[in-house]
C-alpha positions as YAML, in Angstrom:
chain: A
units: angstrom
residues:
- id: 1
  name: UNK
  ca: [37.85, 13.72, 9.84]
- id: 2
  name: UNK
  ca: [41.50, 14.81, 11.20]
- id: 3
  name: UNK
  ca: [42.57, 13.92, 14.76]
- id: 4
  name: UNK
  ca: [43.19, 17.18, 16.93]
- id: 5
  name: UNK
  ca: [46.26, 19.09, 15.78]
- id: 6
  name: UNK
  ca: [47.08, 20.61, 19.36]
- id: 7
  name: UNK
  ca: [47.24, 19.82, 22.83]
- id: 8
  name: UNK
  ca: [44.86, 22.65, 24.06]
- id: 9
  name: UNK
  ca: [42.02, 20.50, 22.05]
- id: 10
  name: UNK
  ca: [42.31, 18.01, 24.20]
- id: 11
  name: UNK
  ca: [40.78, 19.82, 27.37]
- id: 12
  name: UNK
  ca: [37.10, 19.55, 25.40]
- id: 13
  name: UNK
  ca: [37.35, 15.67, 26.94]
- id: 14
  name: UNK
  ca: [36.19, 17.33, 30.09]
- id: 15
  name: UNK
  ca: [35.07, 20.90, 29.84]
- id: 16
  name: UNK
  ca: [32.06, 21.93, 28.09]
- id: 17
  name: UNK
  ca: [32.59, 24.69, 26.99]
- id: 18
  name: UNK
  ca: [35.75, 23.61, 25.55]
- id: 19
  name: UNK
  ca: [34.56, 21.40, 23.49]
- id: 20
  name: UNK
  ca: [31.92, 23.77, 21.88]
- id: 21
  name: UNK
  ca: [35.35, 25.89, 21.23]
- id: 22
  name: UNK
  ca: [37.22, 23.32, 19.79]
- id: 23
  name: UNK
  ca: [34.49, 22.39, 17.58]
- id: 24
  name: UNK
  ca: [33.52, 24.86, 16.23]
- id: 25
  name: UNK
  ca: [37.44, 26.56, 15.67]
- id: 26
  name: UNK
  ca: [37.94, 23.16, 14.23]
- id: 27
  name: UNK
  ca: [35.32, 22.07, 11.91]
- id: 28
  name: UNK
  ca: [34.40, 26.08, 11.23]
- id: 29
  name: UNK
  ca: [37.41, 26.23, 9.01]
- id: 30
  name: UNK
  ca: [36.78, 26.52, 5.30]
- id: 31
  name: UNK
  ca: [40.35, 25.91, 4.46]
- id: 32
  name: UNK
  ca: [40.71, 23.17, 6.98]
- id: 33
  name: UNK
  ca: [37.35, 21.25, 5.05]
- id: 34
  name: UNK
  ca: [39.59, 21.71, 1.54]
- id: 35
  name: UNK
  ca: [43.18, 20.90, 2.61]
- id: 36
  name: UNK
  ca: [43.16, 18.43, 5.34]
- id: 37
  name: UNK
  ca: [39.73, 16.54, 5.11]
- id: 38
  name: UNK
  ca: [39.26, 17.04, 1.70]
- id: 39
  name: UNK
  ca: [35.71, 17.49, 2.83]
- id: 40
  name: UNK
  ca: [35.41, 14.86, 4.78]
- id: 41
  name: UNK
  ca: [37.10, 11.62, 2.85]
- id: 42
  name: UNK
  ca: [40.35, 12.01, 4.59]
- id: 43
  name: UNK
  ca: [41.31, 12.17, 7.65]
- id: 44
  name: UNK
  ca: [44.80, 14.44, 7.74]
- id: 45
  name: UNK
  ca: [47.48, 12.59, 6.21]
- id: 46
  name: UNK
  ca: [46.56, 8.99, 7.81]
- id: 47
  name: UNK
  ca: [43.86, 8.10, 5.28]
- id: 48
  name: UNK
  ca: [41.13, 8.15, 3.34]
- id: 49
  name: UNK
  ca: [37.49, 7.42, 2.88]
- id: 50
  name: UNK
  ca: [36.29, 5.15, -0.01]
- id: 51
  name: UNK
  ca: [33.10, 7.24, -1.36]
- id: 52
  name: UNK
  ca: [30.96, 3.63, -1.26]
- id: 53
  name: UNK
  ca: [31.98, 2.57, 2.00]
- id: 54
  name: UNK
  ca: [30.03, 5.77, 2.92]
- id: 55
  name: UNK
  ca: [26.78, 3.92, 0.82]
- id: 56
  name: UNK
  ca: [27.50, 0.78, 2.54]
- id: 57
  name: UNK
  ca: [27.04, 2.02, 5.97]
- id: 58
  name: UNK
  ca: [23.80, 3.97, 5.10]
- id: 59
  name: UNK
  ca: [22.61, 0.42, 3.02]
- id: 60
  name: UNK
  ca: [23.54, -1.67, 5.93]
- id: 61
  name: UNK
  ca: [22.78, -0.15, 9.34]
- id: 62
  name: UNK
  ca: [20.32, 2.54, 8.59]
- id: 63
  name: UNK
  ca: [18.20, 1.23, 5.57]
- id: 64
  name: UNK
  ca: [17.00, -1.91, 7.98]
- id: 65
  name: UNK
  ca: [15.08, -0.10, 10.37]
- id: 66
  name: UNK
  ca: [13.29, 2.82, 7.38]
- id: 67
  name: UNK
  ca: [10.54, 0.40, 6.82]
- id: 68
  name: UNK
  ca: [11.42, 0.55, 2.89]
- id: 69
  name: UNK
  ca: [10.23, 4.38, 3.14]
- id: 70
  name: UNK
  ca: [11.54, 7.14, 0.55]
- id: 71
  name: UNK
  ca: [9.32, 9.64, 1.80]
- id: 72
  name: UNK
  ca: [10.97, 10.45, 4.88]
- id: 73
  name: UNK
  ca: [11.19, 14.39, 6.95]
- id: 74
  name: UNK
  ca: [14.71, 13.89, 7.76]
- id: 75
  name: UNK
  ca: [16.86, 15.60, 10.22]
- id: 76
  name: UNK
  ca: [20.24, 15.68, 9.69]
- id: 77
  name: UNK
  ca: [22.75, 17.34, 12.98]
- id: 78
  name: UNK
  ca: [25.95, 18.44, 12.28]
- id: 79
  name: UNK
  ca: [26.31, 17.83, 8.25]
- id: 80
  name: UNK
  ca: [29.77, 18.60, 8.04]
- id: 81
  name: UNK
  ca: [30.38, 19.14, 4.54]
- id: 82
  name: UNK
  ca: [27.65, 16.97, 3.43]
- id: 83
  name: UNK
  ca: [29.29, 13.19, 3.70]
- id: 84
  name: UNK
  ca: [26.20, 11.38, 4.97]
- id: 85
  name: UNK
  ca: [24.00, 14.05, 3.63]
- id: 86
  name: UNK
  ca: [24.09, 12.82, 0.33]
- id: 87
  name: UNK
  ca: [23.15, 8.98, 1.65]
- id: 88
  name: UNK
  ca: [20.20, 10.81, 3.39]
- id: 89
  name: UNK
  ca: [18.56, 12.82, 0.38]
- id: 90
  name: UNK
  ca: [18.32, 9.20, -1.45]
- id: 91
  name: UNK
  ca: [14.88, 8.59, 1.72]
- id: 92
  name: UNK
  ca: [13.93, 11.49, 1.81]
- id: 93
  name: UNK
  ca: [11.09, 13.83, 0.94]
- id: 94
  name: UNK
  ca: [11.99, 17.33, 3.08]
- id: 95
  name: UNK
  ca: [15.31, 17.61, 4.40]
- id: 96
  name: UNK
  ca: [16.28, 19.76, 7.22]
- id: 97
  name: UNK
  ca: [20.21, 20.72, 8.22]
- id: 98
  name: UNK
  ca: [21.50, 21.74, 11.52]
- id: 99
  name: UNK
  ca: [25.25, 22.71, 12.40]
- id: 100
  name: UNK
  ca: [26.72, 24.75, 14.94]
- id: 101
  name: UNK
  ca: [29.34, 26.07, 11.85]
- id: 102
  name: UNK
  ca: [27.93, 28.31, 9.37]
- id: 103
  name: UNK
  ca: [30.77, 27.42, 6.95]
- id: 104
  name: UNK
  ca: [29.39, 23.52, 6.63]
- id: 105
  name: UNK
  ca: [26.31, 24.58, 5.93]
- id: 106
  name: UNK
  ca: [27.38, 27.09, 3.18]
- id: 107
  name: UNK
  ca: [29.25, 23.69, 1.44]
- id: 108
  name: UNK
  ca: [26.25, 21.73, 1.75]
- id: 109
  name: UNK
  ca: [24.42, 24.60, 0.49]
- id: 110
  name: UNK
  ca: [26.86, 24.73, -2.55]
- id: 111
  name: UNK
  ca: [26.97, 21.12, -2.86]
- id: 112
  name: UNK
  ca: [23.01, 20.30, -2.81]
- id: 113
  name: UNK
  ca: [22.07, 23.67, -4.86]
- id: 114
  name: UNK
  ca: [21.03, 21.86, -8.16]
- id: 115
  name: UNK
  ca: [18.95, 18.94, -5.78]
- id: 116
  name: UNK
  ca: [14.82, 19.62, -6.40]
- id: 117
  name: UNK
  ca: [14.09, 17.98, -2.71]
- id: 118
  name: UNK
  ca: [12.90, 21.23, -0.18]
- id: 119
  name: UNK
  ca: [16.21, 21.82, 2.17]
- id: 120
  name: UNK
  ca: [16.38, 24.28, 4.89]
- id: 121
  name: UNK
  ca: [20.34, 25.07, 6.31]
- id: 122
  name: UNK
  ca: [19.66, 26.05, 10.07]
- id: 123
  name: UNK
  ca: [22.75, 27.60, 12.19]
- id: 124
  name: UNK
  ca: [22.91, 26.59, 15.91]
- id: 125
  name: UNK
  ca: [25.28, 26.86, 19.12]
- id: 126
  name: UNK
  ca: [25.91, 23.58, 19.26]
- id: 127
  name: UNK
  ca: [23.30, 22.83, 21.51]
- id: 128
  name: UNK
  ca: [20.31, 23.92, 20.84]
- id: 129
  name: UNK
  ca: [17.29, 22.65, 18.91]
- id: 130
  name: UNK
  ca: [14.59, 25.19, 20.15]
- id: 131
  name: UNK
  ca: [14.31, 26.65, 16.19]
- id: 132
  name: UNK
  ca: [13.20, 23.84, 15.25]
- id: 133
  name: UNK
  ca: [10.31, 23.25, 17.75]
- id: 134
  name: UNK
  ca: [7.43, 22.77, 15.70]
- id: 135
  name: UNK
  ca: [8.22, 19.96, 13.26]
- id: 136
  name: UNK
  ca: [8.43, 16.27, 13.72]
- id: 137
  name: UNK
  ca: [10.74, 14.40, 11.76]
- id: 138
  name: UNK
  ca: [10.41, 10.42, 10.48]
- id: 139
  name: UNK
  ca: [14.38, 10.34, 10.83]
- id: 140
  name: UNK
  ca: [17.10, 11.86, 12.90]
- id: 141
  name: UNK
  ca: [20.39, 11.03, 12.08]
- id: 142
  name: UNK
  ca: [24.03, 11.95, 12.78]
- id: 143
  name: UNK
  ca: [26.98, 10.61, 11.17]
- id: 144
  name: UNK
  ca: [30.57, 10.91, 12.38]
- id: 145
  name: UNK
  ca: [30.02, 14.33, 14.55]
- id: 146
  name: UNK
  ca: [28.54, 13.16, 17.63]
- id: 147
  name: UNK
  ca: [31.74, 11.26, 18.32]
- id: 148
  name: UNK
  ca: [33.57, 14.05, 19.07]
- id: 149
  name: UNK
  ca: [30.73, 15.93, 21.48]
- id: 150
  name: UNK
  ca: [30.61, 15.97, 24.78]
- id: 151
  name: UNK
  ca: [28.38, 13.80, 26.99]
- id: 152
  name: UNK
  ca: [26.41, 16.67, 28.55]
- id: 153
  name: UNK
  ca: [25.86, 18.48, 25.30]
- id: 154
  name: UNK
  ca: [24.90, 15.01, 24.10]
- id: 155
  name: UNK
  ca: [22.62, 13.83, 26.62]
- id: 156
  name: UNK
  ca: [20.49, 17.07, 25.93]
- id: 157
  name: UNK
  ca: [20.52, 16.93, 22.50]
- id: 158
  name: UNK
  ca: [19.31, 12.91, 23.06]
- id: 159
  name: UNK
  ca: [16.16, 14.74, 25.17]
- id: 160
  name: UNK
  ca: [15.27, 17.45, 22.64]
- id: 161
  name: UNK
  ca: [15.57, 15.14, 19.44]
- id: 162
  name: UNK
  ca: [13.03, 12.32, 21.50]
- id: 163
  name: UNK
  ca: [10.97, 15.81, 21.39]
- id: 164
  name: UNK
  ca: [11.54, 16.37, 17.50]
- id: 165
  name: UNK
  ca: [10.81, 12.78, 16.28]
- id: 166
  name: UNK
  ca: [7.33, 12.05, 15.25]
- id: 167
  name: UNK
  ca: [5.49, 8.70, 16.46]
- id: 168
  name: UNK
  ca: [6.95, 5.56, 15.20]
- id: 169
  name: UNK
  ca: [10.21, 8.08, 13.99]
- id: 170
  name: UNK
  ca: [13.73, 6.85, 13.76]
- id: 171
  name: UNK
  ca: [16.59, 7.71, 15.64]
- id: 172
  name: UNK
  ca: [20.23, 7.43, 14.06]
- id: 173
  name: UNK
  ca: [23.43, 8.66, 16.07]
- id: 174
  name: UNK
  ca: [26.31, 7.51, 15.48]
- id: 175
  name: UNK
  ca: [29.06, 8.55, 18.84]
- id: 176
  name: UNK
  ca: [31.58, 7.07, 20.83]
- id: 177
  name: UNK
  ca: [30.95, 4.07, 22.45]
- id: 178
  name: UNK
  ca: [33.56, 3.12, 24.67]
- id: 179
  name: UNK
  ca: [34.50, 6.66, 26.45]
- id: 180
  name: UNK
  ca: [37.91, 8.79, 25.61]
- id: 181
  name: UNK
  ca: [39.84, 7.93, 23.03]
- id: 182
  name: UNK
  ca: [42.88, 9.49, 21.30]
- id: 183
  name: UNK
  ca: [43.73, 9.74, 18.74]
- id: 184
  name: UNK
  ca: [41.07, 10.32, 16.99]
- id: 185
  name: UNK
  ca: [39.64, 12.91, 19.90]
- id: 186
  name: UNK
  ca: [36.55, 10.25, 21.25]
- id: 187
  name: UNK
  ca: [34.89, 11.83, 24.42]
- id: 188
  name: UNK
  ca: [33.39, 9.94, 26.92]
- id: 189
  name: UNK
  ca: [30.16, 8.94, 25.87]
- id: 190
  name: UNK
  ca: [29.89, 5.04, 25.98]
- id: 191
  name: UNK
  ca: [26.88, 2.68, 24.66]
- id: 192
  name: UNK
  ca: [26.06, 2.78, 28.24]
- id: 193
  name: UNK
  ca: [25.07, 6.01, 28.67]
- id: 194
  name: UNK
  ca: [23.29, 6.36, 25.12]
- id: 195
  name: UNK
  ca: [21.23, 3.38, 26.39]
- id: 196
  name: UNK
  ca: [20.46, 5.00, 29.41]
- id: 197
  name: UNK
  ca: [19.11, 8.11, 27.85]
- id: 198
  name: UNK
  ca: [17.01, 6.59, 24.93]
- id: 199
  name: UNK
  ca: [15.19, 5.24, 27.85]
- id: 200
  name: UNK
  ca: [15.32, 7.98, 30.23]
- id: 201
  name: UNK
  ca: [13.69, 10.00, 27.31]
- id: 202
  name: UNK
  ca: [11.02, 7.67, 26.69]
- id: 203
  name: UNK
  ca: [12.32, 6.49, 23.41]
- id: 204
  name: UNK
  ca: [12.22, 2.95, 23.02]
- id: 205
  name: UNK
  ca: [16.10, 0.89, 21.33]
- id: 206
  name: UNK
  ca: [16.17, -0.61, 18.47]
- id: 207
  name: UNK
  ca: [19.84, -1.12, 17.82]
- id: 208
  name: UNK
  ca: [23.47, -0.70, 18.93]
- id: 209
  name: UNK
  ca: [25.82, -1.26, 16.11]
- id: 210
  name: UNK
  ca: [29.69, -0.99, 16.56]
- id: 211
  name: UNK
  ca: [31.12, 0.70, 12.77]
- id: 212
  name: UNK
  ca: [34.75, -0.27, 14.52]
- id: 213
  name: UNK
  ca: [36.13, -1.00, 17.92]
- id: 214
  name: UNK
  ca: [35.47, 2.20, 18.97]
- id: 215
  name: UNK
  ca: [32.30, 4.01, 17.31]
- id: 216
  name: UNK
  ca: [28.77, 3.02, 18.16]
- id: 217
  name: UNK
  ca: [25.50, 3.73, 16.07]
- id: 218
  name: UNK
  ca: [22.58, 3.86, 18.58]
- id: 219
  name: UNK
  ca: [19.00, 3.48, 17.02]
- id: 220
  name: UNK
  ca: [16.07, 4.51, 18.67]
- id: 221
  name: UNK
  ca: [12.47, 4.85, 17.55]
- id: 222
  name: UNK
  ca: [9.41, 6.87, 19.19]
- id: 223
  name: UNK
  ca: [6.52, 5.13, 20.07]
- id: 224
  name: UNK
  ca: [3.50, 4.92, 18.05]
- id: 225
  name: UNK
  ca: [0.79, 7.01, 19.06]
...
């Protein structure tokens, strides 16, 4: 994705509510999704994703800990326009979507149409999980968004998704790992503090895997029954 192209954006390091602003103004903008991250494989004009690097990372740190499963009720949070998606619908059985930006789940929608596998688009506020109370998902996973939430929107969403996972289910978030970082708008959430709340929320770790210097993968799992 593209760094922040103005100085107010920067304020969402610290405020909230900000954040859920800049977020959603930023990555709730069809044109934006066409013409500067060509729907998510570029990154403005600084580079560009290789489609199988996207494979690799999904093969590497995620298919380890699925227990060679293909059967999987997967949640996915914050889809964008479908990037990590498509990794996902390769384990899965039922596949639920959850953005705070009705536009990225209108591409996904378009993208996945012709796909036989059961998928349900759900619109938050960027916090929230409450409409999806209910369900229990094998897999949780996040690619590439978190890193640019907040650590109190965060740290909630960590305790409602240890409420969503069913026992022995996986937890995949991928978010920034050592605090605020721009370029490249990185809030202050650090490997530290996603530690902290997989065990604060009863989850038990399973992982912490750096992509770069920057971004960290946390893996969790629920406990067996």
């Amino acid at each position: 994705m593209s760094t922040p192209d103005n100085n107010d954006f920067l304020q969402q390091f610290h405020d909230k509510q900000k954040n859920l602003e800049g977020n959603r103004e930023r990555w709730g903008n069809l044109d934006k999704w066409k013409n500067i991250d060509k729907f998510g494989y570029q990154w403005g004009n600084n580079g560009s994703t290789d489609y199988s690097l996207i494979a690799i990372r999904a093969d590497n740190s995620l298919r380890p800990f699925l227990n060679g499963r293909y059967d999987l009720k997967i949640l996915e949070i914050s889809p964008g326009a479908g990037r990590f998606t498509a990794e996902l619908i390769r384990y899965a059985k039922a596949l639920d979507l959850l953005d705070m930006n009705q536009v990225c789940l209108d591409i996904c929608t378009q993208r996945f149409q012709y796909y036989t596998l059961p998928i349900r688009y759900f619109l938050n506020d960027g916090e929230d999980c409450s409409m999806l109370k209910g369900n229990e998902y094998d897999l949780i996973a996040s690619y590439d968004s978190m890193v640019h939430v907040h650590p109190t929107i965060l740290e909630n969403y960590f305790r409602q998704w240890s409420e969503l996972l069913a026992p022995g289910g996986i937890l995949f978030i991928d978010h920034s790992g050592k605090g605020i970082k721009s370029p490249g708008f990185r809030t202050a959430v650090t490997a530290e503090m996603a530690k902290s709340w997989v065990e604060n929320f009863g989850l038990a770790l399973r992982a912490q895997i750096f992509r770069n210097n920057h971004d960290c993968i946390t893996v969790a799992s629920r406990p067996e029954a």
